[in-house]
C-alpha positions, 0 to 999 in steps of 0.5 A: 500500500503506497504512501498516497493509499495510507494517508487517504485511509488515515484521513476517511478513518480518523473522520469517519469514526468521530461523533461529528461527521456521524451526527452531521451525516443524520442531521443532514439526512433528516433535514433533507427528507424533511424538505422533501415533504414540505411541500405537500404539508405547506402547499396543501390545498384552499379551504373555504367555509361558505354559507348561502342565504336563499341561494344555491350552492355554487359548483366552485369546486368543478372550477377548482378541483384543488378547493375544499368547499364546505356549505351551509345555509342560513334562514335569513341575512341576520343569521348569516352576518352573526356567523361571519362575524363569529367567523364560522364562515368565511363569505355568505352568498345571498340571494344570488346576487350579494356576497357578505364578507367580514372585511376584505375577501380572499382574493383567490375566493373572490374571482372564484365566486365571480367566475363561477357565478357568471359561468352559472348564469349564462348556462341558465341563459343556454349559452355555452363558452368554450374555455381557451385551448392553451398551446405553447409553440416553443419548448416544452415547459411542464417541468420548468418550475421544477426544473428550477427549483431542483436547479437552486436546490443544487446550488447550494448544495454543492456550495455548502458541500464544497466549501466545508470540505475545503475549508477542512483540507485547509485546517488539516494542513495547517494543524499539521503544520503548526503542531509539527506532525508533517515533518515526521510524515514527511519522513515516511511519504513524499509531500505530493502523497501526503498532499494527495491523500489527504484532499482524496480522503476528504473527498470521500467524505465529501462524496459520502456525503453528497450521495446520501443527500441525494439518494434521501433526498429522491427517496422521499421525493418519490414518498412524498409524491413530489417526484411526479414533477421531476423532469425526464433524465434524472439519472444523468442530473444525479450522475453529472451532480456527482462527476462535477463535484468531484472535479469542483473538490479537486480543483478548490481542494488544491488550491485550499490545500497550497495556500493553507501550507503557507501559515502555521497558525489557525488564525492566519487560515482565514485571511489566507482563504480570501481570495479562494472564499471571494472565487466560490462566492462569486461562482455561488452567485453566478450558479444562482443566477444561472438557475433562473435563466440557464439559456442566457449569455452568461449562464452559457459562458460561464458555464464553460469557463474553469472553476465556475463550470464545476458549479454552473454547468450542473446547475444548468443542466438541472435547470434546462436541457444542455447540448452534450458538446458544450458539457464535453467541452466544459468538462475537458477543460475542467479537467485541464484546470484541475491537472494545471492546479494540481502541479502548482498545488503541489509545487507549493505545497512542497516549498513551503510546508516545512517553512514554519514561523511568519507566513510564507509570501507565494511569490517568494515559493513559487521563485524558490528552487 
């Protein structure tokens, strides 16, 4: 078992096996069910109390199917207002022709009961109107909603997913540093292993994470009935989620990692990180933007462009459909960028891992021989 196997299985084992990243994984997996069936708890259908005073009932709920409806008749007018007032009702039709109502009405059961009520009368006169027939002549527009809000779902979540794991290579680096411990490493591995097995350690705990975000996620969206609405190609969204953040990790990771050898202190990590943090915050921004117009300039061109790509092109290709060119095309260069910073990461790294004391200027590293 080589150097760079030893250290990833040291990282997995040692995180694995902490009470944090148990309880954080069940957390995790509780509040993603969780949002799966918010939905159907919160968005449940409109409820209405309704009364009648010499009236027939309305067939409101032939106009809204989503509605439930429940009726009651009053003797007279004064009957109806005390049972408003009590707000045992919520509107009182009188005499076909008058709705009473205890302040403003809802506005949804206003234009239901007047669309309704026309639609009463004129059937009573023998005229029928045939209702608009709705065509849409451009794309296919039935998941859009849903293809949206899976699209912002993402965007965080491989923001968040990115940024913790990275932010915990950049620790580790730093730990081991400032404490002295990669010294003695340094003296069974080489730096590019340690370097290595220590951002594809975190990685599987990332990637661990991830899936089981997912598979929760989907599987109380298939329980809770939200998955009729999902889009057709789920499986190569999910599969592209994953290749993607893997090479979104590989790429911050590296990064994370060099800059991090550069301090021995945890109070310096921060200000180290700024500009790493300020290139993700940015890409997060872009990656939101591009869930709500996935076909505009930007969103196209940015998606292609190395390390936005490893958030925006998923995003995209949840959001709307993406010809395979431009995802093959995004990828090899994602790929280019990772292989690019992972020879420079680990030029840094090495330089200035055992450099311990006051922070080690990069350029300073990157001049060194």
């Amino acid at each position: 078992m080589n150097g760079l196997t030893l250290v990833a299985r040291r990282e997995i084992t040692t995180q694995i096996r902490s009470k944090t990243f148990i309880i954080g994984l069940i957390v995790t997996a509780l509040l993603v069910g969780a949002a799966a069936f918010a939905p159907k708890l919160m968005g449940g259908p409109d409820e209405y109390k309704l009364g009648t005073v010499n009236s027939r009932q309305l067939p409101l709920q032939a106009a809204a199917p989503d509605a439930r409806v429940e009726w009651s008749a009053f003797p007279d007018e004064g009957a109806a207002r005390k049972a408003l007032l009590a707000g045992d009702v919520d509107a009182v039709l009188v005499d076909g022709a008058k709705v009473l109502t205890d302040g403003e009405i809802d506005s949804e059961l206003g234009v239901l009961l007047q669309s309704t009520h026309r639609e009463v009368k004129l059937g009573a006169s023998g005229v029928r109107i045939e209702p608009l027939l709705m065509q849409s002549v451009g794309a296919d527009t039935r998941y859009q909603s849903a293809r949206t809000g899976m699209a912002v779902v993402l965007t965080v979540l491989l923001f968040m997913l990115i940024i913790g794991q990275v932010m915990m290579v950049a620790m580790g680096v730093v730990e081991e540093k400032g404490s002295r411990i990669v010294e003695i490493l340094l003296t069974s591995v080489r730096p590019w292993q340690l370097l290595g097995g220590k951002i594809i350690g975190l990685g599987v705990l990332g990637f661990i994470n991830l899936v089981t975000m997912l598979v929760v996620g989907l599987g109380a969206a298939v329980a809770s009935g939200l998955a009729v609405d999902f889009p057709p190609g789920m499986p190569g969204v999910v599969a592209g989620v994953l290749v993607w953040f893997v090479l979104g990790y590989a790429f911050y990771a590296t990064l994370s990692a060099s800059l991090a050898s550069l301090v021995s202190r945890q109070e310096e990590v921060s200000n180290v990180m700024t500009p790493l943090t300020m290139l993700l915050m940015v890409t997060y921004f872009v990656a939101f933007y591009a869930a709500s117009e996935p076909t505009g300039t930007l969103a196209t061109v940015v998606s292609l462009v190395p390390p936005f790509s490893a958030m925006v092109m998923p995003v995209r290709m949840a959001a709307a459909g993406v010809p395979m060119w431009e995802v093959g095309l995004s990828m090899v260069l994602m790929v280019a960028a990772v292989a690019g910073v992972l020879a420079l990461g680990a030029k840094v790294y090495e330089r200035a891992v055992l450099r311990t004391g006051a922070r080690v200027r990069l350029g300073d590293v990157l001049r060194a021989k």
